[in-house]
N, C-alpha and C positions, 0 to 999 in steps of 0.2 A: 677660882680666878674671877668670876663678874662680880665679887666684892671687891675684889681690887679695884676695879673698871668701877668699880659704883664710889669706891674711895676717890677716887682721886677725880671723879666726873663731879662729886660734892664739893670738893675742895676745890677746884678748878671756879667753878661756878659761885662759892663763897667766895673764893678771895676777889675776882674780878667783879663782883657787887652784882649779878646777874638778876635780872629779877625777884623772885620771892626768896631768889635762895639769899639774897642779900641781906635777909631777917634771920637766918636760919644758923642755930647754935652750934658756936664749934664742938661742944661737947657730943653730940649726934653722932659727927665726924670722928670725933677721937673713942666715940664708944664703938662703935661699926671696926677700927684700926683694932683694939681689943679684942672684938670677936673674931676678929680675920687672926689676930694673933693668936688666941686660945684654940681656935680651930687647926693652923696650920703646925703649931706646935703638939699639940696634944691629943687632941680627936681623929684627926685625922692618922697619926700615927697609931692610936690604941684600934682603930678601925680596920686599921693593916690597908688602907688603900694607897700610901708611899711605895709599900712591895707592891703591892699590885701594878699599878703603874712600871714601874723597872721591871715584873715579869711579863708585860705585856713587850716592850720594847723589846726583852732578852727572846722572847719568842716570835718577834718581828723581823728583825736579826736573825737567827737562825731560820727561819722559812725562805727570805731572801737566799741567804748563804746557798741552802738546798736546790733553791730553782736556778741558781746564779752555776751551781756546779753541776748539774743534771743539763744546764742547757748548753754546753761547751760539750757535752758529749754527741750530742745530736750533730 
């Protein structure tokens, strides 16, 4: 995610002529976009941290569920 935030704080900052970044090549920007996309498509899936992610929520969710129905009983 702070590639994204780093994408678009570039682009933000290129397009309105911001200081230095006012010299600074779009290509930068559109190679950083590639790596965000090789990463979120590829690596990240061969990494297996996509499931991981959804197994952490799936067992956030159930721990909830647990204390949500243990504490109705008290």
């Amino acid at each position: 995610m702070p590639i994204i935030l780093l994408i678009a704080a570039l682009a933000a900052l290129r397009g309105f002529e911001v200081w230095r970044f006012a010299d600074l090549s779009w290509w930068y920007i559109i190679g950083l976009m590639v790596v965000a996309f090789i990463w979120f498509e590829y690596i990240e899936k061969a990494l297996g941290l996509d499931k991981r992610k959804a197994h952490d929520v799936d067992e956030q969710r159930r721990a909830d569920r647990v204390k949500k129905s243990l504490g109705k009983r008290r």
